[in-house]
C-alpha positions as CSV (number, residue, x, y, z in Angstrom):
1,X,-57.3,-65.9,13.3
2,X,-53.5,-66.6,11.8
3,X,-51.8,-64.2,9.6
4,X,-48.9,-65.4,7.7
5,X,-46.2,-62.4,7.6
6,X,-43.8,-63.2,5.0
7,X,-40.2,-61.2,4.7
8,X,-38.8,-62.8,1.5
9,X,-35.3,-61.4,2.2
10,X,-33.0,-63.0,4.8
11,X,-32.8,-60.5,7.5
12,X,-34.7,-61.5,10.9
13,X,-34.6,-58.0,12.0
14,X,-36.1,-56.2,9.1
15,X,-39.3,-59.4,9.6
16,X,-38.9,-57.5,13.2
17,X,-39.6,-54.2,12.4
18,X,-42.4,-54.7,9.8
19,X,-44.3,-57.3,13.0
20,X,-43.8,-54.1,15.3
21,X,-45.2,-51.9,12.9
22,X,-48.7,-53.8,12.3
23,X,-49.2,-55.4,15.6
24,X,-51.4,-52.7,16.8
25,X,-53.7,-53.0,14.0
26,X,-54.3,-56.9,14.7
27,X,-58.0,-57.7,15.7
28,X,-57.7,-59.2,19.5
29,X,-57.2,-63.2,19.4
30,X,-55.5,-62.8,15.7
31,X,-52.0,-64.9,15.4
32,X,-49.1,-63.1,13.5
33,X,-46.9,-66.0,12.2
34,X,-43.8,-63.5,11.2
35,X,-41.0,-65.4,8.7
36,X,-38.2,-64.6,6.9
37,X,-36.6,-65.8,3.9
38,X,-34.8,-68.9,4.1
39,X,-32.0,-68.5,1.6
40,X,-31.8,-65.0,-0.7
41,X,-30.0,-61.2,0.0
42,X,-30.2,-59.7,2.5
43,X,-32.2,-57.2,1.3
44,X,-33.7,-57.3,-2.2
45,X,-32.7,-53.9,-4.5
46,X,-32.4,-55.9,-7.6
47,X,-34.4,-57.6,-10.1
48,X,-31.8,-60.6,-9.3
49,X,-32.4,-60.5,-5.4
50,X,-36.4,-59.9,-6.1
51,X,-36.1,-63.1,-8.4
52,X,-35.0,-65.4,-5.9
53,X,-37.0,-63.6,-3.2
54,X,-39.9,-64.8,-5.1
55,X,-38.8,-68.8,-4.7
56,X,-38.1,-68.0,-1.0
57,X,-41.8,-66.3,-0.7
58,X,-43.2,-69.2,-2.4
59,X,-41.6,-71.9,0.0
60,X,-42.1,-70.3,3.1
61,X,-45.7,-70.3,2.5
62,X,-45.1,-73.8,1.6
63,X,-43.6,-74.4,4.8
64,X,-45.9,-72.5,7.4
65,X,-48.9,-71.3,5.5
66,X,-50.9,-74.7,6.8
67,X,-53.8,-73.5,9.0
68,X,-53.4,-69.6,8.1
69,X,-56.4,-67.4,7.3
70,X,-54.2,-65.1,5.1
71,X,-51.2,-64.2,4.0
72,X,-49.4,-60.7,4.0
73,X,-46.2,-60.6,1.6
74,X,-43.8,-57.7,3.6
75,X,-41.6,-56.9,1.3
76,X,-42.4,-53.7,-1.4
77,X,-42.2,-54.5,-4.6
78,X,-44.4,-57.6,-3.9
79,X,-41.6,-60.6,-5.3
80,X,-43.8,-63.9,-5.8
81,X,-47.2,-62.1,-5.0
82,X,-49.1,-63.6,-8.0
83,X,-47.7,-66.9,-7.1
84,X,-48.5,-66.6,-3.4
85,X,-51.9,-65.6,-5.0
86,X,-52.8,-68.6,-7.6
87,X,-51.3,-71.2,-4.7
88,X,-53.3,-69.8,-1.6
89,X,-56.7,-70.6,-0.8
90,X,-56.5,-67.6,1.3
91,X,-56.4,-63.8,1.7
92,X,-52.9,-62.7,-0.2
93,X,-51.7,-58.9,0.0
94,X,-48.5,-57.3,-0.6
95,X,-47.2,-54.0,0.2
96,X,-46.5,-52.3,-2.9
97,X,-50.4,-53.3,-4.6
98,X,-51.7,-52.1,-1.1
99,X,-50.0,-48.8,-0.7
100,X,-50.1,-48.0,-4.3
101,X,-54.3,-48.9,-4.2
102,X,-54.6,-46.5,-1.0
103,X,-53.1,-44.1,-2.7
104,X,-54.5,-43.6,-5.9
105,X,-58.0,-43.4,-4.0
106,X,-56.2,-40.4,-1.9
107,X,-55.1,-38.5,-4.9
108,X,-55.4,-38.4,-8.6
109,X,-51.6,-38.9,-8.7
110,X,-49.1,-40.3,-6.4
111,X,-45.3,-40.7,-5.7
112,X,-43.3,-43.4,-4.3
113,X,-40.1,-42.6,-2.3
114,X,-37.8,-45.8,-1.2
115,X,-34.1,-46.8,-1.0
116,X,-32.5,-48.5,-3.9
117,X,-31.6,-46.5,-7.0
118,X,-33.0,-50.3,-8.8
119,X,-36.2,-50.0,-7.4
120,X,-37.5,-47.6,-10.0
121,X,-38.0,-48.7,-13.3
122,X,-38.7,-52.0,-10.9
123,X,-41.8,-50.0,-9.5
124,X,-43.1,-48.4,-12.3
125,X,-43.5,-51.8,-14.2
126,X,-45.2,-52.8,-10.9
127,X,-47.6,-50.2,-11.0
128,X,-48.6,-50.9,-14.2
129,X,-48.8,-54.5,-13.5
130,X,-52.0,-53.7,-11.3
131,X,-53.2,-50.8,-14.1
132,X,-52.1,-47.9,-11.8
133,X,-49.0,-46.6,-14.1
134,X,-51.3,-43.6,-15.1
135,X,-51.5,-42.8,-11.8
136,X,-47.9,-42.7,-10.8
137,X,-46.0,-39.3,-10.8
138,X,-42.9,-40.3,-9.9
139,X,-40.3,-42.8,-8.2
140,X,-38.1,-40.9,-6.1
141,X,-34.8,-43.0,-4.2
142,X,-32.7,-41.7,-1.5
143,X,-30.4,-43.8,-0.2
144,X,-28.5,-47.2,-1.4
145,X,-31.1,-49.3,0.3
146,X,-33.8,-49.2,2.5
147,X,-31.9,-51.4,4.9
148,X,-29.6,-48.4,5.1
149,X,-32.8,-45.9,6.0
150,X,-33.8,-48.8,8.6
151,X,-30.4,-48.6,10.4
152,X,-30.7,-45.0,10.9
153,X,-34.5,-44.1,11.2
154,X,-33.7,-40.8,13.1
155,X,-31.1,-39.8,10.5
156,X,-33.5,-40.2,8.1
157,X,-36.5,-38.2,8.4
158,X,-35.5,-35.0,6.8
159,X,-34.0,-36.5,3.9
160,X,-37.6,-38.9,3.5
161,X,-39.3,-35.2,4.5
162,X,-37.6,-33.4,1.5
163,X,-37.5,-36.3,-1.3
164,X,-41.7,-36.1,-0.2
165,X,-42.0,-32.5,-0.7
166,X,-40.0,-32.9,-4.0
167,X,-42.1,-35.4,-5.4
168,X,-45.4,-33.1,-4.6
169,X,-43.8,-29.7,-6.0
170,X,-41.7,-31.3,-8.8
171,X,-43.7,-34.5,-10.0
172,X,-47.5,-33.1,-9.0
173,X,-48.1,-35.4,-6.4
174,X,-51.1,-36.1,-4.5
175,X,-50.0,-38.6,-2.0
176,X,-46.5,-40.5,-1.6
177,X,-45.8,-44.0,-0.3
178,X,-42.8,-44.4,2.0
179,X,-42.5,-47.8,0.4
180,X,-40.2,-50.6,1.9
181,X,-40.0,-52.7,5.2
182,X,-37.1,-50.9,6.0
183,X,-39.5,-47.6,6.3
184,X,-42.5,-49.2,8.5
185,X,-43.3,-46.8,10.6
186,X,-41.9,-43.7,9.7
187,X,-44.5,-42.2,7.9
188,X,-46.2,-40.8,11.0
189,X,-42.9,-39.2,11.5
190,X,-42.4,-37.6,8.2
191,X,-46.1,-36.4,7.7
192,X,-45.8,-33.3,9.9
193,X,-43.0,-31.8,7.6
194,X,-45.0,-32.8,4.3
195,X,-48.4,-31.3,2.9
196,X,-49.6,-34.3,1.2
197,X,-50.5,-37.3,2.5
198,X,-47.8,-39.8,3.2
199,X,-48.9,-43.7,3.4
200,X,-46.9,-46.5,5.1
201,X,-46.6,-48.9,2.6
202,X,-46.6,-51.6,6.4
203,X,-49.7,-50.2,7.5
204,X,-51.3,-50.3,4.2
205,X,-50.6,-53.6,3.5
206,X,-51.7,-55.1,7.1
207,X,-55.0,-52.8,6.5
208,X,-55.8,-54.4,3.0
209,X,-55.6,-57.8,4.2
210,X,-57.8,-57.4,7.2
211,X,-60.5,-55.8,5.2
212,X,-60.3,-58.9,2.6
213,X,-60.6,-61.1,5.4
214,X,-63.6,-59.3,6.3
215,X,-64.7,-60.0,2.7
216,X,-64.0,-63.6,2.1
217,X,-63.7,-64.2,-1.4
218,X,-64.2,-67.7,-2.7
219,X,-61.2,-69.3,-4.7
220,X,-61.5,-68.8,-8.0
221,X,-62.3,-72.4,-9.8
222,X,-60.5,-71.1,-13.5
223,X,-58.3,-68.5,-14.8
224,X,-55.1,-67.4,-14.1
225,X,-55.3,-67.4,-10.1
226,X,-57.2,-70.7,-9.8
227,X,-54.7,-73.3,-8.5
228,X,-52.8,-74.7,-11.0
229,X,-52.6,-78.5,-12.3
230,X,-50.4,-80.4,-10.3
231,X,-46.6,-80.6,-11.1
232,X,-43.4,-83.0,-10.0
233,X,-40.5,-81.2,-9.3
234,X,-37.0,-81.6,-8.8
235,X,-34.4,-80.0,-6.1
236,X,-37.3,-77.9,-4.3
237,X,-37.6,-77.8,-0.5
238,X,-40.3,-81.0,0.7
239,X,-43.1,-78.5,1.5
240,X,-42.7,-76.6,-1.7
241,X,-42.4,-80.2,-3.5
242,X,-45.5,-81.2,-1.7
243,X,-47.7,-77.9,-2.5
244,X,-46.9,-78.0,-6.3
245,X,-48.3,-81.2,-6.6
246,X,-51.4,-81.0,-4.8
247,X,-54.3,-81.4,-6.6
Protein backbone atom coordinates (compact mmCIF):
# COMPACT_ATOMS: atom_id res chain seq x y z
CA UNK A 1 0.00 0.00 0.00
CA UNK A 2 1.15 3.79 -0.91
CA UNK A 3 0.03 6.78 1.07
CA UNK A 4 0.47 10.04 -0.46
CA UNK A 5 1.47 12.61 2.47
CA UNK A 6 0.92 16.01 1.27
CA UNK A 7 2.47 19.24 3.19
CA UNK A 8 1.07 22.09 1.01
CA UNK A 9 3.38 24.63 2.50
CA UNK A 10 7.09 24.86 1.49
CA UNK A 11 9.02 23.70 4.42
CA UNK A 12 10.69 20.10 4.14
CA UNK A 13 11.12 19.91 7.75
CA UNK A 14 7.60 20.52 8.96
CA UNK A 15 6.62 17.30 5.88
CA UNK A 16 9.44 15.79 8.40
CA UNK A 17 7.85 16.00 11.57
CA UNK A 18 4.25 15.21 10.49
CA UNK A 19 6.07 11.57 8.57
CA UNK A 20 7.64 10.93 12.12
CA UNK A 21 4.61 11.42 13.88
CA UNK A 22 2.33 8.73 11.83
CA UNK A 23 4.90 6.32 10.85
CA UNK A 24 4.20 4.07 13.74
CA UNK A 25 0.63 3.74 12.85
CA UNK A 26 1.47 2.52 9.21
CA UNK A 27 0.15 -1.12 8.59
CA UNK A 28 3.63 -3.28 7.77
CA UNK A 29 4.49 -3.20 3.82
CA UNK A 30 2.52 0.32 3.56
CA UNK A 31 4.60 3.15 1.52
CA UNK A 32 4.57 6.73 2.91
CA UNK A 33 5.30 9.00 -0.19
CA UNK A 34 5.88 12.31 2.10
CA UNK A 35 5.86 15.85 -0.19
CA UNK A 36 5.96 19.24 0.32
CA UNK A 37 4.75 22.12 -1.43
CA UNK A 38 6.46 23.12 -4.45
CA UNK A 39 6.02 26.94 -4.48
CA UNK A 40 3.75 28.75 -1.47
CA UNK A 41 4.75 30.22 2.38
CA UNK A 42 6.39 28.80 4.34
CA UNK A 43 3.88 28.09 6.53
CA UNK A 44 0.23 28.91 5.70
CA UNK A 45 -1.53 31.41 8.64
CA UNK A 46 -3.50 33.19 6.11
CA UNK A 47 -6.43 32.90 3.95
CA UNK A 48 -3.74 34.22 1.18
CA UNK A 49 -1.01 31.45 2.04
CA UNK A 50 -4.06 28.71 2.40
CA UNK A 51 -5.23 29.92 -1.21
CA UNK A 52 -2.19 29.19 -2.91
CA UNK A 53 -1.53 26.16 -0.68
CA UNK A 54 -4.54 24.78 -2.21
CA UNK A 55 -2.92 25.02 -6.03
CA UNK A 56 0.29 23.51 -4.60
CA UNK A 57 -1.89 20.57 -2.86
CA UNK A 58 -3.64 20.06 -6.05
CA UNK A 59 -0.37 19.72 -8.29
CA UNK A 60 1.55 17.64 -6.04
CA UNK A 61 -1.04 15.10 -6.22
CA UNK A 62 -0.89 15.73 -9.82
CA UNK A 63 2.69 15.08 -9.77
CA UNK A 64 3.06 11.84 -7.43
CA UNK A 65 -0.44 10.67 -6.63
CA UNK A 66 0.01 7.92 -9.80
CA UNK A 67 -0.13 4.40 -8.22
CA UNK A 68 -1.26 5.77 -4.52
CA UNK A 69 -3.93 4.00 -2.55
CA UNK A 70 -4.84 7.30 -0.68
CA UNK A 71 -4.06 10.45 -0.05
CA UNK A 72 -3.57 12.22 3.45
CA UNK A 73 -3.62 16.22 3.09
CA UNK A 74 -1.08 17.32 6.41
CA UNK A 75 -1.71 20.54 6.74
CA UNK A 76 -4.89 21.78 9.31
CA UNK A 77 -7.13 23.75 7.94
CA UNK A 78 -7.36 21.22 5.05
CA UNK A 79 -6.39 23.99 1.88
CA UNK A 80 -7.47 22.15 -1.52
CA UNK A 81 -9.19 19.12 0.38
CA UNK A 82 -12.40 19.12 -1.71
CA UNK A 83 -10.37 19.43 -4.79
CA UNK A 84 -7.97 16.66 -3.77
CA UNK A 85 -11.38 14.88 -3.11
CA UNK A 86 -13.49 15.39 -6.52
CA UNK A 87 -9.95 14.63 -8.51
CA UNK A 88 -8.85 11.44 -6.61
CA UNK A 89 -10.09 8.06 -7.27
CA UNK A 90 -8.81 7.35 -3.89
CA UNK A 91 -8.94 7.61 -0.10
CA UNK A 92 -8.57 11.66 0.63
CA UNK A 93 -8.35 12.89 4.43
CA UNK A 94 -7.18 16.05 5.96
CA UNK A 95 -6.35 16.94 9.37
CA UNK A 96 -8.65 19.52 10.39
CA UNK A 97 -12.10 17.23 9.03
CA UNK A 98 -10.36 14.27 10.94
CA UNK A 99 -9.52 15.74 14.26
CA UNK A 100 -12.59 17.81 14.38
CA UNK A 101 -14.82 14.25 13.39
CA UNK A 102 -12.78 12.45 16.36
CA UNK A 103 -13.72 14.94 18.47
CA UNK A 104 -17.14 15.67 18.27
CA UNK A 105 -17.68 11.74 18.82
CA UNK A 106 -15.45 12.32 22.22
CA UNK A 107 -17.50 15.13 23.54
CA UNK A 108 -20.61 17.09 22.89
CA UNK A 109 -18.37 20.17 22.41
CA UNK A 110 -14.86 20.63 21.45
CA UNK A 111 -11.96 23.32 21.23
CA UNK A 112 -9.33 23.84 18.89
CA UNK A 113 -5.98 25.40 20.12
CA UNK A 114 -3.23 26.19 17.23
CA UNK A 115 -0.73 29.05 16.24
CA UNK A 116 -1.82 31.76 14.05
CA UNK A 117 -4.07 34.51 15.49
CA UNK A 118 -5.71 34.03 11.38
CA UNK A 119 -6.53 30.69 11.92
CA UNK A 120 -9.70 31.37 13.75
CA UNK A 121 -12.48 32.78 11.98
CA UNK A 122 -10.45 30.39 9.26
CA UNK A 123 -11.47 27.38 11.43
CA UNK A 124 -14.68 28.10 12.49
CA UNK A 125 -15.91 28.54 8.72
CA UNK A 126 -14.11 25.13 8.40
CA UNK A 127 -16.08 23.48 10.90
CA UNK A 128 -19.07 24.51 9.60
CA UNK A 129 -18.03 23.51 6.25
CA UNK A 130 -18.31 19.73 7.38
CA UNK A 131 -21.74 20.73 9.66
CA UNK A 132 -19.73 20.59 13.01
CA UNK A 133 -19.94 24.55 13.78
CA UNK A 134 -22.53 23.64 16.60
CA UNK A 135 -20.16 21.58 18.01
CA UNK A 136 -17.23 23.94 18.32
CA UNK A 137 -16.71 25.79 21.62
CA UNK A 138 -14.02 27.72 20.83
CA UNK A 139 -10.70 28.57 18.79
CA UNK A 140 -8.01 29.32 21.05
CA UNK A 141 -4.33 30.70 19.42
CA UNK A 142 -1.06 30.94 21.17
CA UNK A 143 1.64 31.82 19.41
CA UNK A 144 2.28 33.70 15.87
CA UNK A 145 2.49 30.39 14.05
CA UNK A 146 2.58 26.96 14.54
CA UNK A 147 5.97 26.90 12.94
CA UNK A 148 7.01 28.96 15.88
CA UNK A 149 5.46 26.07 18.53
CA UNK A 150 7.38 23.46 16.19
CA UNK A 151 10.74 25.16 16.69
CA UNK A 152 10.46 25.05 20.39
CA UNK A 153 8.27 21.93 21.25
CA UNK A 154 9.76 21.82 24.88
CA UNK A 155 9.10 25.51 25.34
CA UNK A 156 5.77 24.92 24.53
CA UNK A 157 3.97 22.53 26.53
CA UNK A 158 2.78 24.57 29.31
CA UNK A 159 1.59 27.27 27.28
CA UNK A 160 -0.45 24.37 24.88
CA UNK A 161 -1.34 22.83 28.64
CA UNK A 162 -2.91 26.14 29.89
CA UNK A 163 -4.66 27.57 26.53
CA UNK A 164 -6.31 23.49 26.82
CA UNK A 165 -7.39 23.93 30.27
CA UNK A 166 -8.77 27.44 29.29
CA UNK A 167 -10.72 26.26 26.57
CA UNK A 168 -12.43 23.43 28.90
CA UNK A 169 -13.18 25.85 32.05
CA UNK A 170 -13.89 29.03 29.94
CA UNK A 171 -15.45 27.71 26.53
CA UNK A 172 -17.17 24.24 28.05
CA UNK A 173 -15.07 22.00 26.26
CA UNK A 174 -15.20 18.38 26.01
CA UNK A 175 -12.19 17.58 23.95
CA UNK A 176 -9.53 20.03 22.23
CA UNK A 177 -7.52 19.42 19.08
CA UNK A 178 -3.83 20.43 19.14
CA UNK A 179 -4.46 21.29 15.47
CA UNK A 180 -1.40 21.96 13.03
CA UNK A 181 1.65 20.06 11.64
CA UNK A 182 3.70 22.08 13.59
CA UNK A 183 2.03 20.31 16.84
CA UNK A 184 2.30 16.46 15.71
CA UNK A 185 3.06 14.84 18.44
CA UNK A 186 2.68 16.81 21.34
CA UNK A 187 -0.52 15.96 22.41
CA UNK A 188 0.72 12.91 24.33
CA UNK A 189 2.80 15.39 26.09
CA UNK A 190 0.23 17.93 26.96
CA UNK A 191 -2.57 15.32 28.01
CA UNK A 192 -1.12 14.60 31.48
CA UNK A 193 -1.51 18.43 32.55
CA UNK A 194 -5.17 18.65 30.96
CA UNK A 195 -8.52 16.82 32.06
CA UNK A 196 -10.10 16.47 28.86
CA UNK A 197 -9.15 14.70 26.09
CA UNK A 198 -6.56 16.23 23.80
CA UNK A 199 -6.39 14.82 20.05
CA UNK A 200 -3.47 15.17 17.62
CA UNK A 201 -4.85 16.61 14.78
CA UNK A 202 -1.45 14.05 12.92
CA UNK A 203 -2.67 11.08 14.38
CA UNK A 204 -6.20 11.69 13.71
CA UNK A 205 -5.80 12.33 10.35
CA UNK A 206 -3.38 9.17 9.53
CA UNK A 207 -6.19 7.11 11.67
CA UNK A 208 -9.10 8.30 9.43
CA UNK A 209 -7.51 7.42 6.25
CA UNK A 210 -6.45 3.99 7.22
CA UNK A 211 -9.92 3.16 8.43
CA UNK A 212 -11.35 4.43 4.84
CA UNK A 213 -8.97 2.41 3.20
CA UNK A 214 -10.31 -0.44 5.20
CA UNK A 215 -13.72 0.69 3.73
CA UNK A 216 -13.16 1.27 0.16
CA UNK A 217 -15.67 3.49 -1.16
CA UNK A 218 -16.43 3.42 -4.80
CA UNK A 219 -16.05 6.84 -6.71
CA UNK A 220 -18.92 8.55 -6.86
CA UNK A 221 -20.27 8.58 -10.83
CA UNK A 222 -22.28 12.30 -10.22
CA UNK A 223 -22.51 15.12 -7.88
CA UNK A 224 -20.20 17.40 -6.65
CA UNK A 225 -17.14 14.99 -5.88
CA UNK A 226 -17.49 12.88 -9.12
CA UNK A 227 -14.58 13.92 -11.31
CA UNK A 228 -15.18 16.73 -13.16
CA UNK A 229 -15.49 17.22 -17.18
CA UNK A 230 -12.33 17.72 -18.67
CA UNK A 231 -10.75 21.15 -18.93
CA UNK A 232 -7.58 22.83 -21.03
CA UNK A 233 -5.54 24.99 -19.16
CA UNK A 234 -3.06 27.45 -19.40
CA UNK A 235 0.33 28.17 -17.27
CA UNK A 236 -0.25 25.04 -14.96
CA UNK A 237 2.55 22.65 -14.11
CA UNK A 238 2.41 19.39 -16.99
CA UNK A 239 1.01 16.93 -14.42
CA UNK A 240 -1.59 19.25 -13.21
CA UNK A 241 -2.25 20.24 -17.11
CA UNK A 242 -2.54 16.53 -17.70
CA UNK A 243 -4.96 15.62 -14.69
CA UNK A 244 -7.50 18.39 -15.49
CA UNK A 245 -8.03 17.15 -18.74
CA UNK A 246 -8.48 13.64 -18.18
CA UNK A 247 -11.52 12.29 -18.91
Amino acid sequence: MRILVINPNTMPEMTALVARVIEPYLPPNTTMVPVTGRFGAHYIASRSASVVAAHAALEAFAEHGHGCDGVYLACFGDPGLLALKEMARVPVIGMAEASSRLAAQKAERFAIVTGGERWGPMLREFVGSIGLGGCLAAVETVAPTGADIARDPDGSIAMLAEACRLVAHRDGAGAVILGGAGLAGLAARVQPHVDIPVICSAEAGIRMLLAALDRPLLKPASGDLALPAPVASTGLSDGLTRLLAQP
